[in-house]
N, C-alpha and C positions, 0 to 999 in steps of 0.2 A: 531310818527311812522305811514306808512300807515295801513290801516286799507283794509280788504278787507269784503265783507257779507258773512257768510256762507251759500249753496247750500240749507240745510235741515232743517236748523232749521230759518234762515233767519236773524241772530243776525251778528252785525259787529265783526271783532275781528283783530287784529295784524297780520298782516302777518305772521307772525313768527311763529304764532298757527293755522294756517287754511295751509292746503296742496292741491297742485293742483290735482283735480278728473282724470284726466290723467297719473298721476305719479300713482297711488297707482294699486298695481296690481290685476292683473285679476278676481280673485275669488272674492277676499275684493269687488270689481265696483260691480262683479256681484252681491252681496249679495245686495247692496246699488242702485243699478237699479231695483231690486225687490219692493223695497219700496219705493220709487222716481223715476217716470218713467220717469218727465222732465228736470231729470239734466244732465248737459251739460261737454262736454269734458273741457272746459276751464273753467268750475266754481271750488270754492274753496269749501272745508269740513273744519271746527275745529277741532282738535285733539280729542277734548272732546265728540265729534260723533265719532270719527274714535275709540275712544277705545270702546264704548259700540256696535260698528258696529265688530270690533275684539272678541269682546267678543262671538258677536253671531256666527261667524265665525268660533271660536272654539267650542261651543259647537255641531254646526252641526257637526263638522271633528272627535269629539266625539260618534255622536249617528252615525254616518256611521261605526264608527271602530265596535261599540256594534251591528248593526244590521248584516254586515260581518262577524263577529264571530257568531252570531245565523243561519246566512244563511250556513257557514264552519258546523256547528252542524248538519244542516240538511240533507246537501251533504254526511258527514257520514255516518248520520243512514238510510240515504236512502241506500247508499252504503253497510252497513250491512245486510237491510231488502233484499234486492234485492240476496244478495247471500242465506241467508237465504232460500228466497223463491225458490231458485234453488236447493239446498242443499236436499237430499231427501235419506231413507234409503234403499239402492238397496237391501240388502241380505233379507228383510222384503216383500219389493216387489217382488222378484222374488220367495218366498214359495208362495203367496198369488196366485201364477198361478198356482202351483204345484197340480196333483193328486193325490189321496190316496195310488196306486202304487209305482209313482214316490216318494212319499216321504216315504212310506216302502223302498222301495228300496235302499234309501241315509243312512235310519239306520243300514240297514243290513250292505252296506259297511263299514259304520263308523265301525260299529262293526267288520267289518271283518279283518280291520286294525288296530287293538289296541289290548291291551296288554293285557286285560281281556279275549280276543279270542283265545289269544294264549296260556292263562294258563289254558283258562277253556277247551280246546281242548287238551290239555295237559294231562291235570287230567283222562279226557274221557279216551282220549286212552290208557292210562298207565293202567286203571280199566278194559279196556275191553280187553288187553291183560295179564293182571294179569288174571283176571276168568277167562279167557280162557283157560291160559298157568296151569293152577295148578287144576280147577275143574276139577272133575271128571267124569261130565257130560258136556264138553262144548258145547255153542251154533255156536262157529264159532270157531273149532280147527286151531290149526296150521296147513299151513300158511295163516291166515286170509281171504282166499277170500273176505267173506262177508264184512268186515273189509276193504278191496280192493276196491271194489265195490261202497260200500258208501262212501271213501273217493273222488272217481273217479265223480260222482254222488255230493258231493258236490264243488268238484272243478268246474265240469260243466258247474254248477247253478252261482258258484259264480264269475267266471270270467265275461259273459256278466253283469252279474249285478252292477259290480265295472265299466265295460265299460259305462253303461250308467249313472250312477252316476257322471264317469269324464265327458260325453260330458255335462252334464248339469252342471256343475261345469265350464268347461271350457265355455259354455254361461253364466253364473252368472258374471266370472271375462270379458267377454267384453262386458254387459252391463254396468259391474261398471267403465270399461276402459274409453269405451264410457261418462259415465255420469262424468267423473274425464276432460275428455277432457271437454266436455261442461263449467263446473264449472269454468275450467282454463282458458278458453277463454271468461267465463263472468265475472270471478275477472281480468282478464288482459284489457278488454275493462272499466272495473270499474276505476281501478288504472290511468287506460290511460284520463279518464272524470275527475276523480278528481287531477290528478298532474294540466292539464289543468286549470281547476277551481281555483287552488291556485295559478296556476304562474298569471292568472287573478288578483285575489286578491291582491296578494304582489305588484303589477305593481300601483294597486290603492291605496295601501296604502301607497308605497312610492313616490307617487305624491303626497298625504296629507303631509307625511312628510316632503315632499318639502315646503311645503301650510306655515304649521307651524313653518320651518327655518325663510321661506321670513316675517311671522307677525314677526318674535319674533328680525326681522332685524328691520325691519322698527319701532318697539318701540325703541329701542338701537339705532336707528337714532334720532329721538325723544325727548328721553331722553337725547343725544347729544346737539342736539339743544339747547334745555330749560338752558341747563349749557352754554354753549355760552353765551346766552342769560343776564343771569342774571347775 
């Protein structure tokens, strides 16, 4: 049977066992011109190189899958850090501006609109029309002027006071509007960088997977052969 030399290791062998360095595809040559720089389109390989040349082959298609995944991990946590960093508590920040006024002011309202106000306002008036209506001395007989007066007197007071409370309440909800928009349109450029990044990835790893059909062919050719053969 002729015999031809193989390319890398320099040993003769059967035709039948050595493949032509032209046939074998692209990545396998490339792996094999890294470590043999002078071999030639029309020289032969032995099979017996080409598996441990396969071997190395796959494990690189290995450590790319594993550093891809670690690099997927990082595009992540970047991706978390980064909103994170944006992320920030408005209703904290916006007392932190607040004066001593303004924020008297915001209790009074709270108070002025809840249910303790209106029972404890309740009570008041009920006692101060009860002594009133039935002592014998009162301090503000019927029909309560005084009693008029102060209530008029706290209306007064408490209308602008509730006014300004809303307007500052209605700036709290657009700066949180504002910072909600912001957020959204840095998780939406986020989302937008990392779909990109993985339709990247997937594109490369199913080139590998290509990588991996075409060896696991060309052993199954191979392996063909050698039964021919014998």
């Amino acid at each position: 049977m002729e015999k031809v030399k193989c390319a890398i290791t320099g040993e003769e062998k059967p035709v039948n066992e050595c493949v032509l360095f032209s046939d074998l595809s692209s990545n396998l040559s490339e792996l094999i011109v890294e470590e043999n720089k002078n071999i030639q389109p029309g020289d032969y390989v032995s099979t017996d190189v080409l598996r441990k040349f396969r071997k190395k082959l796959f494990e690189k298609i290995i450590q790319k899958e594993v550093s891809e995944l670690s690099e997927l991990e990082n595009i992540i946590s970047k991706a978390v850090e980064a909103e994170q960093k944006i992320s920030r508590d408005i209703t904290k920040e916006f007392q932190t501006h607040l004066s001593f006024s303004e924020k008297l002011s915001d209790r009074i309202a709270s108070f002025g609109g809840s249910w303790r106000f209106i029972i404890s306002f309740g009570i008041i008036l009920t006692a101060w029309i009860t002594y009133n209506s039935f002592s014998s001395n009162p301090a503000d007989p019927y029909p309560f002027i005084l009693l008029n007066l102060m209530l008029s007197c706290i209306a007064a007071l408490q209308a602008p006071i509730i006014m300004m409370s809303q307007n500052r309440q209605e700036a709290k909800d657009r700066l949180r509007s504002q910072h909600d928009y912001a957020v959204n349109m840095k998780a939406e450029i986020e989302i937008s960088s990392l779909n990109e990044k993985l339709d990247r990835l997937l594109k490369e790893r199913w080139s590998r997977l290509l990588e991996v059909q075409q060896l696991q062919f060309e052993l199954m050719q191979e392996t063909l052969e050698k039964l021919k053969t014998s």
